[in-house]
Each structure stands twice: as structure tokens, then as C-alpha cells.
N, C-alpha and C positions, 0 to 999 in steps of 0.2 A: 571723702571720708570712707573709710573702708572696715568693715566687721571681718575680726580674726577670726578665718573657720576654727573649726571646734573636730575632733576627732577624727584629722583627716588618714583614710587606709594608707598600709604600707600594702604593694603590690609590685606584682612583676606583670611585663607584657613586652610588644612586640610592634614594631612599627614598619614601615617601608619608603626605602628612599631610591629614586635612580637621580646621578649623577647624570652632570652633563653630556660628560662620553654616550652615555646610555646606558651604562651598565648601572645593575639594579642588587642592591644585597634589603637583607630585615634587619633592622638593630634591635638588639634584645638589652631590656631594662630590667635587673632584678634588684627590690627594694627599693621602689620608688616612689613616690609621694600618689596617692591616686585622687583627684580631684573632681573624678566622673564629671559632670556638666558645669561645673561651679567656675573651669576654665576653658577656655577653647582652644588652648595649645598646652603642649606635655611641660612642664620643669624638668632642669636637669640639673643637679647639683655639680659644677667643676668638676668639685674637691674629692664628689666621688668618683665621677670620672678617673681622673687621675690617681685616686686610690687603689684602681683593678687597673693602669697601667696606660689608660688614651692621653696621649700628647693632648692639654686643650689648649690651642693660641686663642686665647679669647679677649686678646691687648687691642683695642683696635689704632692705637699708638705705638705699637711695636712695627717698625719696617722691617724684622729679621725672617717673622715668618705672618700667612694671609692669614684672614679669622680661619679658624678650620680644627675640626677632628681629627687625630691621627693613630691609626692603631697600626704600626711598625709590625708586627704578626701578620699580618693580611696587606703589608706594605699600599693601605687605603685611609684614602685621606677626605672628608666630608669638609666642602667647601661651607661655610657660614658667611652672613652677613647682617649690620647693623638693623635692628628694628628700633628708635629710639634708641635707649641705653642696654636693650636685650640685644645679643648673639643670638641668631637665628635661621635654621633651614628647612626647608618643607620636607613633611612627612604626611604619609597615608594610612589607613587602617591597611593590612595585606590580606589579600584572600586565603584561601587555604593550600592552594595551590603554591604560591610563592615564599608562603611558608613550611613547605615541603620541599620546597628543590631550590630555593635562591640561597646564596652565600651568607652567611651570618658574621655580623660584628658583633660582640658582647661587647655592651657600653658600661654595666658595674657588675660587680663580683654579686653569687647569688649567696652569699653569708653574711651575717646582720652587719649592717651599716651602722656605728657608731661614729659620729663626726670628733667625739669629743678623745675619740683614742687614735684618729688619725693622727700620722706624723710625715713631714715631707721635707726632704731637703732641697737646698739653693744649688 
């Protein structure tokens, strides 16, 4: 049984991922749910995802394309995989360093997020 938090922040921030290759970028989240300790890993809403424009294969029944992120702009693609019924990839706090000179992928648009006015076509 689980208790619905209660006033959870809207927030932006910054995470850091290196890919297998080894190459290493930050993904930036603005308007994101902030959970502080209440979770141990980030939420990522698809829908906004895909609102500011990342490809998410998030099917994991789909054979056309792997679970993965894909931001066509930066021709970079974040592999995913199943955790239980979550899509899932490791992420790290970045130092300041990395977040000064590493490549950035913006994961949602930094202007208020309304699901309710999203629109998307087939």
C-alpha cells in the first residue's frame, strides 16, 4: 500500500550519463517532478519527452526499434533497458566540471509543462 505524496516541486536539473562507446554528455530536465529522497531514481514523463521532440521507444514489444532515447539534433541515442515494467538507464549526479564542458541533451522543454494541452500524432 502506498501514500500519495502530497505537494510534490516542479524542478529543473541535470544528470550525467556515459554511454557504452564511453562517450559521456549531461541530460538536462526542466519541469520535472522533484521527489528529493522520497525516490531513488528520477521519473521521466514519455509524453513530455516527446513533447520537446526525443524519440522515446519505450515498447519493449516493439522489434522495429531497442528501448532507447533519441534526440535526432545531436544524432544521440541513450540505450534503455527493462527494470520490471520501468524503462531504465543509469544516471549520476555531474560534477561541476562536466557540467561545464560535457555535451548536453535537453530531455523537456524549459516552459510549463501542461499534459492536459499536449497533442501528438500517429
Amino acid at each position: 500500500h502506498y501514500t500519495a505524496l502530497q505537494d510534490v516541486p516542479v524542478a529543473g536539473g541535470a544528470t550525467h550519463i556515459q554511454l557504452d562507446n564511453g562517450l559521456e554528455y549531461v541530460l538536462v530536465v526542466h519541469q520535472g517532478l522533484w521527489f528529493r529522497e522520497e525516490l531513488d531514481v528520477p521519473l521521466l514523463n514519455p509524453y513530455q519527452l516527446r513533447a520537446h521532440g526525443v524519440h522515446v521507444w519505450d515498447n519493449p514489444c516493439n522489434t522495429r526499434h531497442l528501448l532507447s532515447l533519441y534526440d535526432s539534433q545531436l544524432s544521440l541515442q541513450i540505450p534503455m533497458e527493462m527494470v520490471g515494467t520501468f524503462c531504465s538507464f543509469s544516471t549520476r549526479v555531474p560534477t561541476q566540471e562536466e557540467l561545464d564542458s560535457l555535451p548536453c541533451m535537453t530531455l523537456t522543454a524549459d516552459t510549463p509543462w501542461n499534459p492536459s494541452q499536449a497533442t501528438f500524432q500517429l
